[in-house]
C-alpha positions as CSV (number, residue, x, y, z in Angstrom):
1,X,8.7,3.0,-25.8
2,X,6.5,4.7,-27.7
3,X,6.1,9.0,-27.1
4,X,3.3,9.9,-25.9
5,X,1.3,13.0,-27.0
6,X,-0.9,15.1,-24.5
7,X,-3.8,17.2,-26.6
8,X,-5.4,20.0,-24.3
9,X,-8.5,20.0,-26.1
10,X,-9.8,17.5,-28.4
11,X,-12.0,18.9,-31.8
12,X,-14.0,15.5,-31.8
13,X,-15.5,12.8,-29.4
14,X,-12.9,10.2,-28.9
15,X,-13.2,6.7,-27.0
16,X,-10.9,5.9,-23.8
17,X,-8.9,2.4,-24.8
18,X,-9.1,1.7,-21.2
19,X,-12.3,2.9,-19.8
20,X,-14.6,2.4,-22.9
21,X,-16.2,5.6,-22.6
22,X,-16.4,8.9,-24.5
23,X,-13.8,11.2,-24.3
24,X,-16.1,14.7,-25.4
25,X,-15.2,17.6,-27.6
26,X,-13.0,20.1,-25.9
27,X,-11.7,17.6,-23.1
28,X,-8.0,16.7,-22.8
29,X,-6.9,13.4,-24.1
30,X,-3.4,11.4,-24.8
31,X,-2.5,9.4,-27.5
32,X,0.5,6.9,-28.4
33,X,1.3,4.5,-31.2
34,X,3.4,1.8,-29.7
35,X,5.3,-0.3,-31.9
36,X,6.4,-0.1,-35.6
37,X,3.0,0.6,-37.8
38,X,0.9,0.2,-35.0
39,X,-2.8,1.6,-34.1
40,X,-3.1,4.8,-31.9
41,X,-4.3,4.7,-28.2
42,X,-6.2,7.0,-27.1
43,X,-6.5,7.9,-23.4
44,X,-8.4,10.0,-21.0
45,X,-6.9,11.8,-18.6
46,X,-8.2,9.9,-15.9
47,X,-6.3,6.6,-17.8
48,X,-3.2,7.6,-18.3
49,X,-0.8,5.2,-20.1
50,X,1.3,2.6,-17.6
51,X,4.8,1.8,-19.1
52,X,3.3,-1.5,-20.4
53,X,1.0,-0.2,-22.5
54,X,3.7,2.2,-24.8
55,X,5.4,-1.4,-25.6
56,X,5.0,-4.3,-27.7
57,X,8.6,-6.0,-26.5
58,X,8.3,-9.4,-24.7
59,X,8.5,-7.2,-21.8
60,X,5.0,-6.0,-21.8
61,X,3.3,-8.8,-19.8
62,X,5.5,-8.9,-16.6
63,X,5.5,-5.2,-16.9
64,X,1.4,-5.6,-17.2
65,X,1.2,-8.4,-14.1
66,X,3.7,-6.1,-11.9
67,X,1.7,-3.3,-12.3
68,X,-1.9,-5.2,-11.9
69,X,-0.3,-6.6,-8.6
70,X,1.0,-3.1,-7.9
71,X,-2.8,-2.3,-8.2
72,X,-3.8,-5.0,-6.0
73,X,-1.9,-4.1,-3.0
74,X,-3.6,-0.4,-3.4
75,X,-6.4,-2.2,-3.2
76,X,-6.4,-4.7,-0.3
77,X,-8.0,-4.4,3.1
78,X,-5.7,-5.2,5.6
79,X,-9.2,-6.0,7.7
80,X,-10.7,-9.1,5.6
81,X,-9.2,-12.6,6.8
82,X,-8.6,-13.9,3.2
83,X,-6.2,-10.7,2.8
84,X,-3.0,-13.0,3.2
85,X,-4.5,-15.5,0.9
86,X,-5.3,-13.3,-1.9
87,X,-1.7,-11.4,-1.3
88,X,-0.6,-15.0,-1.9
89,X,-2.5,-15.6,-4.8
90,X,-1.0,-12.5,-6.2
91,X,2.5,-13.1,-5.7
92,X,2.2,-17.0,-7.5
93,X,0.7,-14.7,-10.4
94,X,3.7,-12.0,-10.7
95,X,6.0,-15.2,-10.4
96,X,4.6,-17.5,-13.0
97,X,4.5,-14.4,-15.6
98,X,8.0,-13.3,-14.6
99,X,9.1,-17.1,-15.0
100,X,7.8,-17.4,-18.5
101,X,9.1,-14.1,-19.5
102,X,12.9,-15.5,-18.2
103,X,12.1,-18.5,-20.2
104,X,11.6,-16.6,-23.1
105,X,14.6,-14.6,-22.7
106,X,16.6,-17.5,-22.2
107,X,15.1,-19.3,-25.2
108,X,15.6,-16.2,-27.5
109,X,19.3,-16.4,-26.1
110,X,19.6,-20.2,-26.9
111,X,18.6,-19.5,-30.9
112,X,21.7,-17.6,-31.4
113,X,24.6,-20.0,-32.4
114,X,27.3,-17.1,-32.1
115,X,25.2,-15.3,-29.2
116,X,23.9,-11.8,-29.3
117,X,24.7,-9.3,-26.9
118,X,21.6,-7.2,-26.2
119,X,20.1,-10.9,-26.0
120,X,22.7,-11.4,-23.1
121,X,21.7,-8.3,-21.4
122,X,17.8,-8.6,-21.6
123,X,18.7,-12.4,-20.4
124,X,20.5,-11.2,-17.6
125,X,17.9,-8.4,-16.6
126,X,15.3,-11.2,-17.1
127,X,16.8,-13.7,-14.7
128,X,17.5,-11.0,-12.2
129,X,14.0,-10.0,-12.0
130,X,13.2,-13.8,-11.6
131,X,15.8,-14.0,-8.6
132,X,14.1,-11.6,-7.1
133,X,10.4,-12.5,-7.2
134,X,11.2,-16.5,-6.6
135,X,12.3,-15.2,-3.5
136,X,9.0,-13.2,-2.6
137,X,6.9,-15.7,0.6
138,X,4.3,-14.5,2.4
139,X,3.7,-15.3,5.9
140,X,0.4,-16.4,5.5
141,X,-1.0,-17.5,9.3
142,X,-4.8,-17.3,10.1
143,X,-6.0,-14.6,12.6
144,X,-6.7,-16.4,15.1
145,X,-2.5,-16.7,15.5
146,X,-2.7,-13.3,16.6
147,X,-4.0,-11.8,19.9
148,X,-6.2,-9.0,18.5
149,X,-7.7,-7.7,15.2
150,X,-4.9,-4.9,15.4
151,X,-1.7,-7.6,15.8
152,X,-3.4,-9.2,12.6
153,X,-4.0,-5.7,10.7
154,X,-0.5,-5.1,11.5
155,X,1.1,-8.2,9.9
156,X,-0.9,-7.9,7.6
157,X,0.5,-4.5,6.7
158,X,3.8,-5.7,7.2
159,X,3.7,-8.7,4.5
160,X,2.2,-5.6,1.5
161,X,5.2,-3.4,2.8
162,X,7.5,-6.2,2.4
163,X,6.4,-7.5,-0.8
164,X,5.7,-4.0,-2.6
165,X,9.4,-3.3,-2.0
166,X,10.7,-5.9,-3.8
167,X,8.0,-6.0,-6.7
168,X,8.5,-1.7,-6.6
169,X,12.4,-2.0,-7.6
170,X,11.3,-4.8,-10.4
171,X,13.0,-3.8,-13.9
172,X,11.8,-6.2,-17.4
């Protein structure tokens, strides 16, 4: 993963890689350079960097879709009736990405005649993380299964708890 540098106050306008906007003179900013020769990021304070973003290993786009469903269930209203849907949606989305990074892995794996250790491990870790998610199902009944509002709310609530555990403890 690539270091990344925290600068109390910047000497120039700089532009946030993830908000688009202006980062003015004398503000605090961040800055990394993931990967060998590559371009520096800068971020605003506001943006800091997410572990996907300091890497340019296969790794980076299960680590992206875990942390934009991570973001999701931040984000969901345990009061709309398409909330189980959507948490649904979500979870086919973390699976299908953490399904073709596995593949990956296990293809990289397959090209080595002799076999390559850390291939063996990032395999393993890969397939793990696969186990894991392929288990993930949410309970997805309408609310009028439930009694009240609340009951549904609750379940609801109950499902993100559920699923955020396992997606939480998630290692690429």
């Amino acid at each position: 993963m690539a270091r990344v540098t925290r600068v109390s106050k910047s000497r120039k306008d700089h532009t946030c890689s993830r908000g688009g906007h202006i980062i003015p003179a004398g503000e605090p900013y961040q800055h990394a350079t993931p990967g060998f020769r590559g371009r520096r990021i800068i971020r605003c304070m506001e943006h800091p960097f997410r572990p996907s973003d300091l890497t340019t290993s296969a790794a980076s786009a299960p680590m992206a879709a875990q942390e934009a469903f991570l973001d999701f269930l931040d984000g969901l209203d345990s009061n709309d009736d398409d909330a189980l849907d959507q948490l649904e949606s979500e979870v086919e989305t973390l699976v299908s990405e953490v399904e073709a990074y596995a593949y990956d892995r296990e293809a990289a794996l397959d090209a080595w005649e002799n076999g390559n250790s850390q291939l063996e491990d990032l395999n393993e870790t890969a397939q793990t993380a696969l186990g894991e998610v392929s288990d993930l199902s949410v309970d997805n009944r309408p609310p009028s299964d439930f009694d009240t509002l609340d009951e549904y709310q609750e379940h609801v609530e109950e499902q993100v708890d559920e699923v955020r555990g396992i997606v939480d403890g998630l290692e690429f």
